[in-house]
N, C-alpha and C positions, 0 to 999 in steps of 0.2 A: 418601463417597468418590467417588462416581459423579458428582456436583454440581462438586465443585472438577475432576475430570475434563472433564466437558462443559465449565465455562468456562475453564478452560486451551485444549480442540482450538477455542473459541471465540474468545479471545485472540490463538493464532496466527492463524486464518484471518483476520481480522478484521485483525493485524496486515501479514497477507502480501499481502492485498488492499490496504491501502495504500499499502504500499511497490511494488508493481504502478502502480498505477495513478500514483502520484509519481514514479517514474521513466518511465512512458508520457508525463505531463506535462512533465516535464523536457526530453525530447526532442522535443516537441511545440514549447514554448516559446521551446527556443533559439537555433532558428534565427530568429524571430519578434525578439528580442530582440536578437540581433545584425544583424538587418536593419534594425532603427531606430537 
């Protein structure tokens, strides 16, 4: 129980950091890309 617990709050953070960091890149990008 304890196992599928840890990789679930592992999953999320894991997920939530990517989505952080994809949308910091997003807006990093954009204006990049519409300047060419």
């Amino acid at each position: 129980y304890m196992v599928s617990y840890f990789l679930g709050v592992t999953a999320a953070g894991i997920y939530s950091a990517a989505y952080t960091i994809g949308s910091y890149a997003f807006f990093v990008l954009m204006p990049l890309t519409t300047g060419l």
